[in-house]
mmCIF file as gemmi writes it, N, C-alpha and C atoms, coordinates in Angstrom:
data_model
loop_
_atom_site.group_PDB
_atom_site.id
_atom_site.type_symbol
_atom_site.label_atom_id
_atom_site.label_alt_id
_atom_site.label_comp_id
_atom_site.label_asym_id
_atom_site.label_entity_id
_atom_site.label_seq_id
_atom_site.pdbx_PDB_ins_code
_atom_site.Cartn_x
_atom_site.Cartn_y
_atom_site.Cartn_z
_atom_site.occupancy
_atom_site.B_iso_or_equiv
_atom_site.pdbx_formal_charge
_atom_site.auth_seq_id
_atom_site.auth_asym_id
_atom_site.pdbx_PDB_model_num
ATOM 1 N N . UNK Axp A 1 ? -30.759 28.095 9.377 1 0 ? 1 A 1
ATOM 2 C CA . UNK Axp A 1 ? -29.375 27.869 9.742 1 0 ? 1 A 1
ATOM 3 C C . UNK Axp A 1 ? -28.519 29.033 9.277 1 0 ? 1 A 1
ATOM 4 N N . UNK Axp A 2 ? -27.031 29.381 10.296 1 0 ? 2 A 1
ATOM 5 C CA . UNK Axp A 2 ? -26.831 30.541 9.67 1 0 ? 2 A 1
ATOM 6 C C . UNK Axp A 2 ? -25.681 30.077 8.982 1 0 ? 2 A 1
ATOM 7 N N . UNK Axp A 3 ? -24.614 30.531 8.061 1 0 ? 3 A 1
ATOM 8 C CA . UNK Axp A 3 ? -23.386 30.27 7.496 1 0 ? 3 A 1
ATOM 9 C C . UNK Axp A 3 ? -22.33 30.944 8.197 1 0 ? 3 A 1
ATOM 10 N N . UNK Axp A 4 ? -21.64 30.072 8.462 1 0 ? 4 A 1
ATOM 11 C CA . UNK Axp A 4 ? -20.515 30.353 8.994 1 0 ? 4 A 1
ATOM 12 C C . UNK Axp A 4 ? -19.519 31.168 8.444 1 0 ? 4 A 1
ATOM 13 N N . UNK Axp A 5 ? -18.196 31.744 9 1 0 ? 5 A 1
ATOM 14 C CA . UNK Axp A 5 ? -17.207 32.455 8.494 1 0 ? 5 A 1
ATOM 15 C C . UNK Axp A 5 ? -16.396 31.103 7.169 1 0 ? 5 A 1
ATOM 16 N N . UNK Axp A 6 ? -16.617 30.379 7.561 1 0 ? 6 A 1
ATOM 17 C CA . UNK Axp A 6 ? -15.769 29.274 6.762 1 0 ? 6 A 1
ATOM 18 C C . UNK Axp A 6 ? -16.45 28.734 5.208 1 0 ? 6 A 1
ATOM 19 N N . UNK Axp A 7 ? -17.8 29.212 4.944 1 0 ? 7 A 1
ATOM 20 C CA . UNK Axp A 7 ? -18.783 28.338 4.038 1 0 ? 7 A 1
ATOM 21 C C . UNK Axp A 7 ? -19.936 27.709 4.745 1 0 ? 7 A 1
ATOM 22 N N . UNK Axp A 8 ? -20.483 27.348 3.813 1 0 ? 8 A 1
ATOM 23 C CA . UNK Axp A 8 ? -22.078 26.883 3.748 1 0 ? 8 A 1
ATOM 24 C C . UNK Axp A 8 ? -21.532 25.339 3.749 1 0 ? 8 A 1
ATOM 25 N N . UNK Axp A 9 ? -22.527 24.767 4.736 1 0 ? 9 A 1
ATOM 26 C CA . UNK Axp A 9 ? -23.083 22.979 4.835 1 0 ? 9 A 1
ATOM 27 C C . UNK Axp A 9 ? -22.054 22.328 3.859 1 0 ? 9 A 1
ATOM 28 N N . UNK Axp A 10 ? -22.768 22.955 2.927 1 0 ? 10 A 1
ATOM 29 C CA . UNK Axp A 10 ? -22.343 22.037 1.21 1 0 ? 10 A 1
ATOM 30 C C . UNK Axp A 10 ? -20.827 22.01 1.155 1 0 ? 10 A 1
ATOM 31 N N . UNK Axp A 11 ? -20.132 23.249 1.241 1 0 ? 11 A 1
ATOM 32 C CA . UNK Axp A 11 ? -19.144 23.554 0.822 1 0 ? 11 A 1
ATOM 33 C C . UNK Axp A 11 ? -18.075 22.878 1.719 1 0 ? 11 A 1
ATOM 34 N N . UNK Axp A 12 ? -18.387 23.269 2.892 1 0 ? 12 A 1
ATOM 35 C CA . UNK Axp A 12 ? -17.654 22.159 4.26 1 0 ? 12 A 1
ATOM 36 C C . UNK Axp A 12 ? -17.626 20.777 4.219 1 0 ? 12 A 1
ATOM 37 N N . UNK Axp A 13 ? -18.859 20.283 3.476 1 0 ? 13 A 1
ATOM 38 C CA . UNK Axp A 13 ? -18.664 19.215 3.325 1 0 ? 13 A 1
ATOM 39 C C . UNK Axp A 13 ? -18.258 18.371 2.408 1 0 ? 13 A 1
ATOM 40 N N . UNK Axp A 14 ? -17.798 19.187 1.272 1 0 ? 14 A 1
ATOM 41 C CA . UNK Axp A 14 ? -16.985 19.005 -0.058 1 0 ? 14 A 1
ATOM 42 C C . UNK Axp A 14 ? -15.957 18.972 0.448 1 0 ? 14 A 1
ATOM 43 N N . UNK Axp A 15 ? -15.315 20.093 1.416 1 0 ? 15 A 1
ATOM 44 C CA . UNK Axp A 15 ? -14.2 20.419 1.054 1 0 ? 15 A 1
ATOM 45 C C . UNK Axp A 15 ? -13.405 19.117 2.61 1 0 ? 15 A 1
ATOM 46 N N . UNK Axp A 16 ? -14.327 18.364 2.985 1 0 ? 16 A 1
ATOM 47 C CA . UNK Axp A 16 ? -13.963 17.392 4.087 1 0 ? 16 A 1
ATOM 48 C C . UNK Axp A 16 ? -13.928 16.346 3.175 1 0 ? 16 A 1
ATOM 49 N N . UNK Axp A 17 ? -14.727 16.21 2.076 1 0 ? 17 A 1
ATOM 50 C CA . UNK Axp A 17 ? -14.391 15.083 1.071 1 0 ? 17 A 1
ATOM 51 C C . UNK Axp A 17 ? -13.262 14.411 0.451 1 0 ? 17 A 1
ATOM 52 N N . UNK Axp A 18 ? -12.608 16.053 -0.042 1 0 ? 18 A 1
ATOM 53 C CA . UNK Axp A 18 ? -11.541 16.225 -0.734 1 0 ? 18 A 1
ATOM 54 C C . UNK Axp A 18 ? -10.558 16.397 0.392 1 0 ? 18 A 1
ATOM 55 N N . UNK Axp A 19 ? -10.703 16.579 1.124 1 0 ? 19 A 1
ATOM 56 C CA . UNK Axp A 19 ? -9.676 16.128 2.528 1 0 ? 19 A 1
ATOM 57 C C . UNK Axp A 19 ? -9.353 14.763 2.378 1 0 ? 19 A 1
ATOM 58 N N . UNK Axp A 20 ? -10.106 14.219 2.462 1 0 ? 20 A 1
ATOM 59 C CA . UNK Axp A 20 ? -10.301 12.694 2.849 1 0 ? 20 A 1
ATOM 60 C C . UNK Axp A 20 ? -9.674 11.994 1.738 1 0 ? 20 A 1
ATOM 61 N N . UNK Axp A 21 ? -10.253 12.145 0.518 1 0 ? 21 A 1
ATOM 62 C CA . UNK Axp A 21 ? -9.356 11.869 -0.649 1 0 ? 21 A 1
ATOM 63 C C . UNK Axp A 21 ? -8.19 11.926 -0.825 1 0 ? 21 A 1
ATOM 64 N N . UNK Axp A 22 ? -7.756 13.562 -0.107 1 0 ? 22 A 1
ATOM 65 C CA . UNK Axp A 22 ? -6.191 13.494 -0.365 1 0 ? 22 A 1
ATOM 66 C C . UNK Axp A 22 ? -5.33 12.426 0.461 1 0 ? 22 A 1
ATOM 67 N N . UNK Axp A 23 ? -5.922 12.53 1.344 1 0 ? 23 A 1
ATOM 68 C CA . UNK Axp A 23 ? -5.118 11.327 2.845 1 0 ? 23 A 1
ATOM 69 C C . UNK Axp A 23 ? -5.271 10.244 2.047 1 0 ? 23 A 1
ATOM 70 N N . UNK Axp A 24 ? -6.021 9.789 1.344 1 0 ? 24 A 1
ATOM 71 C CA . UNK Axp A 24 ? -6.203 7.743 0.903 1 0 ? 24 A 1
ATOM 72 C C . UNK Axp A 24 ? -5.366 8.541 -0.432 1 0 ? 24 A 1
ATOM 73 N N . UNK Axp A 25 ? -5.124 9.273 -0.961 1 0 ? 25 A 1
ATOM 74 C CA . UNK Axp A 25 ? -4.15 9.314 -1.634 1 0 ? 25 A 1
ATOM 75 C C . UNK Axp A 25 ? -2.284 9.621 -1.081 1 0 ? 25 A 1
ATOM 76 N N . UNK Axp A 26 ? -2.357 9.822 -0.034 1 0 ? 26 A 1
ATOM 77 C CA . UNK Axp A 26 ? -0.856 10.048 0.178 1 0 ? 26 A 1
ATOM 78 C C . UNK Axp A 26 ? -0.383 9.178 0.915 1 0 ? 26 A 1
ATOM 79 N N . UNK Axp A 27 ? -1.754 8.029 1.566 1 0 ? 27 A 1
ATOM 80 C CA . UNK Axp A 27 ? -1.262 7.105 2.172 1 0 ? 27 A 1
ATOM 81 C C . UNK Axp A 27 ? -0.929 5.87 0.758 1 0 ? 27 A 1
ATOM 82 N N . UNK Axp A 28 ? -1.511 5.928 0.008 1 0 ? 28 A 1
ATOM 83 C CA . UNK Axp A 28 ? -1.562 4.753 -0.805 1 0 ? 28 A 1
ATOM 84 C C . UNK Axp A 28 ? -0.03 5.091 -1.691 1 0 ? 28 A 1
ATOM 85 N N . UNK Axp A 29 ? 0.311 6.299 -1.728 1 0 ? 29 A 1
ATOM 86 C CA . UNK Axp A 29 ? 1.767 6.811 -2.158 1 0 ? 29 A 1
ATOM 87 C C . UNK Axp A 29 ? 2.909 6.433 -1.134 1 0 ? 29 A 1
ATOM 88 N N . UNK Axp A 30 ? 2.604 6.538 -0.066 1 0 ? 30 A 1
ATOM 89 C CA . UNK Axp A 30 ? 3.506 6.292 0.804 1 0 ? 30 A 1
ATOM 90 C C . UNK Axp A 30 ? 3.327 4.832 0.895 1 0 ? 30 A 1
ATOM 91 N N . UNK Axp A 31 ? 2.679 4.003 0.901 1 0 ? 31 A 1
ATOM 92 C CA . UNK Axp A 31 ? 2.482 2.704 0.875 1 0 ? 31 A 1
ATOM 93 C C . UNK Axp A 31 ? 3.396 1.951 -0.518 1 0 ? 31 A 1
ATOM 94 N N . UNK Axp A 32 ? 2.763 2.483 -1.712 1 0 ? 32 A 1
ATOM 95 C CA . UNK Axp A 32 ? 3.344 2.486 -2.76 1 0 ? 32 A 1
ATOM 96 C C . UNK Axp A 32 ? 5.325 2.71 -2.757 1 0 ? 32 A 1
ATOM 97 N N . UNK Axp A 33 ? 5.687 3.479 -2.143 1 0 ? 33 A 1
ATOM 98 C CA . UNK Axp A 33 ? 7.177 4.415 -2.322 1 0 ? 33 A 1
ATOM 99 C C . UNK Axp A 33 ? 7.762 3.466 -1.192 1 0 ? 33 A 1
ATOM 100 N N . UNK Axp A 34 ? 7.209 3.242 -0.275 1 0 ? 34 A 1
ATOM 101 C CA . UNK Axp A 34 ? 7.932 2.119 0.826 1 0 ? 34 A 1
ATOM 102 C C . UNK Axp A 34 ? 7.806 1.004 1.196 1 0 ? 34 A 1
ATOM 103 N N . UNK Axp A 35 ? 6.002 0.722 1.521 1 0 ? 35 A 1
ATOM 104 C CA . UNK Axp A 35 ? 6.068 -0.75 1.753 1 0 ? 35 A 1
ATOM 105 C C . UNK Axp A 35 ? 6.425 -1.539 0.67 1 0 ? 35 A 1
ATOM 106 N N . UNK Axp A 36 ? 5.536 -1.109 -0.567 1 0 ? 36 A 1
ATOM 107 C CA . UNK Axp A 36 ? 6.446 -1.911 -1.557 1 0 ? 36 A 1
ATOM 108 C C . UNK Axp A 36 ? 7.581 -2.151 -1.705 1 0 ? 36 A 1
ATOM 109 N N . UNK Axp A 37 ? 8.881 -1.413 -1.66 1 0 ? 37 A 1
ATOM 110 C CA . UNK Axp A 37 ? 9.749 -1.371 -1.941 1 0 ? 37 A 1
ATOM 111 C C . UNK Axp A 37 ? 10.485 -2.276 -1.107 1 0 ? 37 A 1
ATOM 112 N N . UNK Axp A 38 ? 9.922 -2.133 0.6 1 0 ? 38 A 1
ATOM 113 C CA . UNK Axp A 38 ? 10.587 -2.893 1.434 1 0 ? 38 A 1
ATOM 114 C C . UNK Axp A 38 ? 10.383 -4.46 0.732 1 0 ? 38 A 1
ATOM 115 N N . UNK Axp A 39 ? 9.216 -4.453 0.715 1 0 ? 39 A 1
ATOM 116 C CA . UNK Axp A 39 ? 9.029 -6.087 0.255 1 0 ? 39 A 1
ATOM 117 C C . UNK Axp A 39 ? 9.55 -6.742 -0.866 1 0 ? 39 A 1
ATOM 118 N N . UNK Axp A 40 ? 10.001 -5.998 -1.595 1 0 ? 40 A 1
ATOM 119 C CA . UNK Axp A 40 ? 10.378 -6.134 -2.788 1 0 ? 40 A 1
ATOM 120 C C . UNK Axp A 40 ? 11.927 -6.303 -2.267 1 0 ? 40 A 1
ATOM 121 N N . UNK Axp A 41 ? 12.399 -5.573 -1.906 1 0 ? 41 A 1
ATOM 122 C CA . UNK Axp A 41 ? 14.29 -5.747 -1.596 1 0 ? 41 A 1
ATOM 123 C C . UNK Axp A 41 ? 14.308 -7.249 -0.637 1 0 ? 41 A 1
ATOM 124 N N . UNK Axp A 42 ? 13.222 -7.569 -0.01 1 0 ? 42 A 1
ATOM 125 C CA . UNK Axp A 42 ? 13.187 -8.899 1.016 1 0 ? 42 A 1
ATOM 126 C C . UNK Axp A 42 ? 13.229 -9.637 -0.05 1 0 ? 42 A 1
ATOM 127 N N . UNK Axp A 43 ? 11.996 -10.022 -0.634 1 0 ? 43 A 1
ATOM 128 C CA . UNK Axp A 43 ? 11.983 -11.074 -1.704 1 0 ? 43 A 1
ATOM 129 C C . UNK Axp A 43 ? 13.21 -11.089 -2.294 1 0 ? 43 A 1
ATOM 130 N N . UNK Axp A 44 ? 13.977 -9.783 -2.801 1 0 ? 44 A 1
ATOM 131 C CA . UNK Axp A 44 ? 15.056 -10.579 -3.89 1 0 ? 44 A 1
ATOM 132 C C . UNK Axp A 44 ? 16.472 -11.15 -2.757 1 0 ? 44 A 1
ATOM 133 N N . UNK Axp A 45 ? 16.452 -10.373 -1.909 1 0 ? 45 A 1
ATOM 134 C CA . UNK Axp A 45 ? 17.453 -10.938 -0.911 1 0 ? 45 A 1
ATOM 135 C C . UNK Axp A 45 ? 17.056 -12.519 -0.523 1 0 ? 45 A 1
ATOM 136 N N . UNK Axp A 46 ? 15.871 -12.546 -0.203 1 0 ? 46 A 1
ATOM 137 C CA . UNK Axp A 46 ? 15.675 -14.085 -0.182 1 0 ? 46 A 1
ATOM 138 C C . UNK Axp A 46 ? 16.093 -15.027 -1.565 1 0 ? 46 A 1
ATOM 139 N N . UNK Axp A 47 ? 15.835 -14.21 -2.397 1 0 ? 47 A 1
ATOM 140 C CA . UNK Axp A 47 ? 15.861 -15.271 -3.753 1 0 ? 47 A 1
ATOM 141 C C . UNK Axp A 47 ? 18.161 -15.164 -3.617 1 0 ? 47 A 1
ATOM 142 N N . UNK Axp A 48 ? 18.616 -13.946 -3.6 1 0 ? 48 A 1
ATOM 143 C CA . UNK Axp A 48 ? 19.99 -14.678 -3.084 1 0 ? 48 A 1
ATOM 144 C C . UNK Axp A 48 ? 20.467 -15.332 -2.46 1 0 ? 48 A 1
ATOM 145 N N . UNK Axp A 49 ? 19.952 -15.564 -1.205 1 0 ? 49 A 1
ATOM 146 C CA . UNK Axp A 49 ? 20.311 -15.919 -0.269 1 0 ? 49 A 1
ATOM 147 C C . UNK Axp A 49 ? 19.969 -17.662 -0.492 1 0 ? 49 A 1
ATOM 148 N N . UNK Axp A 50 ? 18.457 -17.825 -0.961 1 0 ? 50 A 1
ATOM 149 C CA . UNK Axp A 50 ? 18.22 -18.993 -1.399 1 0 ? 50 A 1
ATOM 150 C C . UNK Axp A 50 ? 18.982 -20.309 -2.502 1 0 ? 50 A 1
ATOM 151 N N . UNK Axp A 51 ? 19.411 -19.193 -3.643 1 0 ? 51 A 1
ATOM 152 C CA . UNK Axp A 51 ? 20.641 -19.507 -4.759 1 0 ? 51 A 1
ATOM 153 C C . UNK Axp A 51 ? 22.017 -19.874 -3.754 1 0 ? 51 A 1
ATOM 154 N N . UNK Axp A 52 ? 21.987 -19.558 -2.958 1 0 ? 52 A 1
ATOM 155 C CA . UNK Axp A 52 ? 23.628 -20.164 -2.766 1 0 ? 52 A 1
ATOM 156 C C . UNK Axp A 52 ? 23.433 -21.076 -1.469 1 0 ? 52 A 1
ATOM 157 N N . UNK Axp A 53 ? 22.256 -21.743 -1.58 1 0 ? 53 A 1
ATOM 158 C CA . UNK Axp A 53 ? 22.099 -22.603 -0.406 1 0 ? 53 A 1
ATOM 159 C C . UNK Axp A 53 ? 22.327 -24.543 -1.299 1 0 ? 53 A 1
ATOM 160 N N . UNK Axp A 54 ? 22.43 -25.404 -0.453 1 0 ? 54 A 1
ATOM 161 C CA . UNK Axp A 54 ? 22.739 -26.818 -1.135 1 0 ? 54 A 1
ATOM 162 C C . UNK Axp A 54 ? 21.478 -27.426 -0.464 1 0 ? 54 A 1
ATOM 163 N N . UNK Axp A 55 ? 21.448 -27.414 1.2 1 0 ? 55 A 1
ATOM 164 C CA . UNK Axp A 55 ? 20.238 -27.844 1.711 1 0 ? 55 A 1
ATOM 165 C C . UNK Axp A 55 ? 18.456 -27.74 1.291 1 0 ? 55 A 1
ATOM 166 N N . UNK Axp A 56 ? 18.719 -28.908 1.125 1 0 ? 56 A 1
ATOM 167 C CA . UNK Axp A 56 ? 16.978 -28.719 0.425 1 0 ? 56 A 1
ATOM 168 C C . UNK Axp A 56 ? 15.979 -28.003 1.477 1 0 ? 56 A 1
ATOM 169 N N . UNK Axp A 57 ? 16.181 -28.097 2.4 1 0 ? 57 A 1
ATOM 170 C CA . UNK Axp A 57 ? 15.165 -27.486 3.708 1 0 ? 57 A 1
ATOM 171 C C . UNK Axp A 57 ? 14.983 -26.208 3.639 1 0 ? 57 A 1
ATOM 172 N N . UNK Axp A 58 ? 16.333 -25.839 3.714 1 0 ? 58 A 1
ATOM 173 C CA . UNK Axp A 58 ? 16.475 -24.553 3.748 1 0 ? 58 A 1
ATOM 174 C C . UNK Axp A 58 ? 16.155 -23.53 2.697 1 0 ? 58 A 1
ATOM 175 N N . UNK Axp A 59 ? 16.035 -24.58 1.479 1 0 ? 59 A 1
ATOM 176 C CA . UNK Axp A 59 ? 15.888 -23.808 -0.013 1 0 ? 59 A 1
ATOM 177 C C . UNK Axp A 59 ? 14.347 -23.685 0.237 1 0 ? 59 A 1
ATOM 178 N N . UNK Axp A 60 ? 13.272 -24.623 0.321 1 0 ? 60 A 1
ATOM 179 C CA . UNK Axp A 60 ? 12.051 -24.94 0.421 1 0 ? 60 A 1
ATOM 180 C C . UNK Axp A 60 ? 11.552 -23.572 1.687 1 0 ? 60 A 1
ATOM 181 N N . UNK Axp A 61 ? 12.044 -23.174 2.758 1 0 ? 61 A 1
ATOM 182 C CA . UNK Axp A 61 ? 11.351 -22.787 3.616 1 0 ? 61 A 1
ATOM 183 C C . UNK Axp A 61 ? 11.979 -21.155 2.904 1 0 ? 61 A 1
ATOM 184 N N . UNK Axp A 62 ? 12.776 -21.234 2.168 1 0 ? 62 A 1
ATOM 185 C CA . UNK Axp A 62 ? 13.095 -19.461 1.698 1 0 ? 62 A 1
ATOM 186 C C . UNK Axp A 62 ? 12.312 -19.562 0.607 1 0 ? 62 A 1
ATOM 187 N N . UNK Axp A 63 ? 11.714 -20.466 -0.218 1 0 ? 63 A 1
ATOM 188 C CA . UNK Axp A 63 ? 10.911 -20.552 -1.216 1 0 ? 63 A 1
ATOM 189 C C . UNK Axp A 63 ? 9.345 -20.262 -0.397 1 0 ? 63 A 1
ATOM 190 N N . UNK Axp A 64 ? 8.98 -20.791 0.466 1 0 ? 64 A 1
ATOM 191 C CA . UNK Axp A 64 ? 8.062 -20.49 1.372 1 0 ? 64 A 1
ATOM 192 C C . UNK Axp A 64 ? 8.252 -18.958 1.908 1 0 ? 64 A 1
ATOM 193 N N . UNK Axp A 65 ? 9.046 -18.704 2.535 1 0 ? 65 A 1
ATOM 194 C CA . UNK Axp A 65 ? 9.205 -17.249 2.964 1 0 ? 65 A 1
ATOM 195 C C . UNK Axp A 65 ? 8.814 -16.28 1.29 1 0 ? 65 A 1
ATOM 196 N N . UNK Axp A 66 ? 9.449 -16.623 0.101 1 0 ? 66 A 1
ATOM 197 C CA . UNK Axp A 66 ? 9.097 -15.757 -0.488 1 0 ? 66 A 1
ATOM 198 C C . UNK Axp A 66 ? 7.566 -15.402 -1.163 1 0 ? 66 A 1
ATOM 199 N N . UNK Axp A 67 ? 7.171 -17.003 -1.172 1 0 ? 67 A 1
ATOM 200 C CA . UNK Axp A 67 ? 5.773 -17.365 -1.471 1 0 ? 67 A 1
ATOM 201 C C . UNK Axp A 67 ? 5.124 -15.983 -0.603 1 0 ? 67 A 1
ATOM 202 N N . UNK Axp A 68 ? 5.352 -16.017 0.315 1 0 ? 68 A 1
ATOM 203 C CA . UNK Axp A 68 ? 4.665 -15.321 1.542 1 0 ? 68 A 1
ATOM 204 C C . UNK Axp A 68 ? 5.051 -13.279 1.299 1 0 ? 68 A 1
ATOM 205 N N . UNK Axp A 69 ? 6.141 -13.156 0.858 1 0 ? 69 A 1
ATOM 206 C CA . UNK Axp A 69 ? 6.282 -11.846 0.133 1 0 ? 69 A 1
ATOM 207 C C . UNK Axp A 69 ? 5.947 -11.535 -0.573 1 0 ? 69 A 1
ATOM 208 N N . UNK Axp A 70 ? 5.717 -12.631 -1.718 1 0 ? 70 A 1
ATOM 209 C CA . UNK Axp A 70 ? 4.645 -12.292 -2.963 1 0 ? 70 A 1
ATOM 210 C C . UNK Axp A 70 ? 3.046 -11.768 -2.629 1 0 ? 70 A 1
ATOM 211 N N . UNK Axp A 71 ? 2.654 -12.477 -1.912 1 0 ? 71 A 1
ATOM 212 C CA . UNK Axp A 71 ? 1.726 -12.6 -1.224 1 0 ? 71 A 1
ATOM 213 C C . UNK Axp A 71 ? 1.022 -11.113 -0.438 1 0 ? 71 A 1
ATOM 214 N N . UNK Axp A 72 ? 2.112 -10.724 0.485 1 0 ? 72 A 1
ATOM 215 C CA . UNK Axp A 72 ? 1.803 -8.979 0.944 1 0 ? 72 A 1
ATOM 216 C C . UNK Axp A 72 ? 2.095 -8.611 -0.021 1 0 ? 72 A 1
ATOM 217 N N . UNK Axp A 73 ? 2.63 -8.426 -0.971 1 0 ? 73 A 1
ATOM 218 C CA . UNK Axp A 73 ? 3.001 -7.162 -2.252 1 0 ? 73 A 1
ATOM 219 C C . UNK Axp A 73 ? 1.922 -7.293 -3.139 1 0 ? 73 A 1
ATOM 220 N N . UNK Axp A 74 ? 1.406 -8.42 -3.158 1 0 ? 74 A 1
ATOM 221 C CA . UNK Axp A 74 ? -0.423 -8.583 -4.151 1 0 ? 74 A 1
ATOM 222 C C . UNK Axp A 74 ? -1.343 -7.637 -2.902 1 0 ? 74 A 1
ATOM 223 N N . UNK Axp A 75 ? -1.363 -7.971 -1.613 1 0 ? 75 A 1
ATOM 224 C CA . UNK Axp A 75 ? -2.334 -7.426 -0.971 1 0 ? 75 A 1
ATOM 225 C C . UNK Axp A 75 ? -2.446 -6.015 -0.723 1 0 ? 75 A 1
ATOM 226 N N . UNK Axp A 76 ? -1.129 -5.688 -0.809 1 0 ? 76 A 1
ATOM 227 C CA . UNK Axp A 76 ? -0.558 -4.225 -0.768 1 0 ? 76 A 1
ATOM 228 C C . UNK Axp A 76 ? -0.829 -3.335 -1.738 1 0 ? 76 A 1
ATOM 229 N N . UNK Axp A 77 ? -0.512 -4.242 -3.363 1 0 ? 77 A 1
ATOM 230 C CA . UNK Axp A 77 ? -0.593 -3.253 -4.165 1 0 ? 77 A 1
ATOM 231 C C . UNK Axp A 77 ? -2.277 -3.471 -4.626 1 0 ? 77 A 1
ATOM 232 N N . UNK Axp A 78 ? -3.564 -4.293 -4.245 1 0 ? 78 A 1
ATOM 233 C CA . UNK Axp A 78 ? -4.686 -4.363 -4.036 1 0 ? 78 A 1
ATOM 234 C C . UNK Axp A 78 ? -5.304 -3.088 -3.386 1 0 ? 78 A 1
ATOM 235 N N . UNK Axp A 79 ? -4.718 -3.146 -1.936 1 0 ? 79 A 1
ATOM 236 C CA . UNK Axp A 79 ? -4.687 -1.98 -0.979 1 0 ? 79 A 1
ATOM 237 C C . UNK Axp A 79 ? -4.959 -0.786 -1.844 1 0 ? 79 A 1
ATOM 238 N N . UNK Axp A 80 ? -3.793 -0.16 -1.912 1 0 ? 80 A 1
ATOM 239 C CA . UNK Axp A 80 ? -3.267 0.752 -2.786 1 0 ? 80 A 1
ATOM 240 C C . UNK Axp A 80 ? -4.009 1.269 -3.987 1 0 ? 80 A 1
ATOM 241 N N . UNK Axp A 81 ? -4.66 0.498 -4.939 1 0 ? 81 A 1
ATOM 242 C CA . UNK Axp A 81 ? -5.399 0.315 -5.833 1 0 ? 81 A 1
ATOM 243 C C . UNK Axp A 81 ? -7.067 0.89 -5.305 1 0 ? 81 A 1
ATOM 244 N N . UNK Axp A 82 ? -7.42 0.21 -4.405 1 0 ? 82 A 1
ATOM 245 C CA . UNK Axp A 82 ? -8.709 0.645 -3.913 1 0 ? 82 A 1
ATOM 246 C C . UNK Axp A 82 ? -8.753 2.293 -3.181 1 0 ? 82 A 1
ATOM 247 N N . UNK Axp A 83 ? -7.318 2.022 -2.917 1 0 ? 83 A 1
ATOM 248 C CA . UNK Axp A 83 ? -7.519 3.988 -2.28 1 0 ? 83 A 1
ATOM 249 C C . UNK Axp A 83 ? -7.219 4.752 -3.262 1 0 ? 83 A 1
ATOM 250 N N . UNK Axp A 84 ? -6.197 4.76 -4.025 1 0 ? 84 A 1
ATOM 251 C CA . UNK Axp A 84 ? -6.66 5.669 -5.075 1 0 ? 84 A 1
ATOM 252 C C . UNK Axp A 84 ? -7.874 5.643 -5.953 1 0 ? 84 A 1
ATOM 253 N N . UNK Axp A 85 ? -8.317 4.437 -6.129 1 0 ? 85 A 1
ATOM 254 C CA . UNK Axp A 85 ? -9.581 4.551 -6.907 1 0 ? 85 A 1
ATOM 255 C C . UNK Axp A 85 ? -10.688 5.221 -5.941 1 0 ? 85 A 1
ATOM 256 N N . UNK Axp A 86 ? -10.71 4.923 -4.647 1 0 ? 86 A 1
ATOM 257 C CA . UNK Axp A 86 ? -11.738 5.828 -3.521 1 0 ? 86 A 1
ATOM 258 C C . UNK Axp A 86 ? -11.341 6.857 -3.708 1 0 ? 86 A 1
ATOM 259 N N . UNK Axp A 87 ? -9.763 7.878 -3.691 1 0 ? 87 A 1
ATOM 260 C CA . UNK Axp A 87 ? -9.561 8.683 -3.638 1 0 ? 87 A 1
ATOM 261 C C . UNK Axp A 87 ? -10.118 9.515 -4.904 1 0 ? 87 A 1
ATOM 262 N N . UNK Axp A 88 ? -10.354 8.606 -6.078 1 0 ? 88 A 1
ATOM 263 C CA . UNK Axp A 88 ? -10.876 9.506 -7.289 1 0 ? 88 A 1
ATOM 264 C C . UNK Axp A 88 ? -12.232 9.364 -7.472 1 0 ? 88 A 1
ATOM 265 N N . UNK Axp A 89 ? -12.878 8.905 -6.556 1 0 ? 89 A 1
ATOM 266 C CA . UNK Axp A 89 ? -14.157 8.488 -6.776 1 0 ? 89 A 1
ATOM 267 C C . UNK Axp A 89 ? -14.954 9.706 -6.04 1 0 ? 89 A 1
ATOM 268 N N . UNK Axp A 90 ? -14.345 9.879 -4.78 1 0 ? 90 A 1
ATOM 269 C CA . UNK Axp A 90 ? -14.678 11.691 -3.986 1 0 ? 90 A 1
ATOM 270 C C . UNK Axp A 90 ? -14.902 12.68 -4.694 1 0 ? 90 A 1
């Protein structure tokens, strides 16, 4: 086999590794810096919005809605967790 202008087998394929790493790292940052954040400003807006309600229905189904925000922000920051740890594992 001959070597290319770019590197040898090995080296190309390190350096596609550490490619790859960086992406599950800038996605799990960008995931981190926004989705979280979005979910996080929902939940507490719900938890206001919930405080100044009298109707029990309505309190119960924003207690439900937030149940359910808690919920993506565990799966998210799970997410998140596994790509940087993939990302350091490359």
């Amino acid at each position: 086999m001959s070597q290319s202008s770019h590197g040898t087998e090995p080296q190309q394929a390190q350096e596609l590794v550490e490619a790859e790493a960086q992406a599950r790292r800038k996605l799990a940052d960008r995931m981190h810096d926004n989705l979280q954040q979005l979910l996080s400003a929902a939940r507490m807006r719900i938890g206001l919005v919930r405080r100044q309600l009298d109707d029990p229905a309505a309190i119960e189904g924003l207690w439900a809605a937030e149940r359910l925000l808690e919920e993506a922000m565990n799966e998210s920051t799970a997410l998140i967790e596994r790509l940087r740890g993939n990302a350091r594992e490359k």
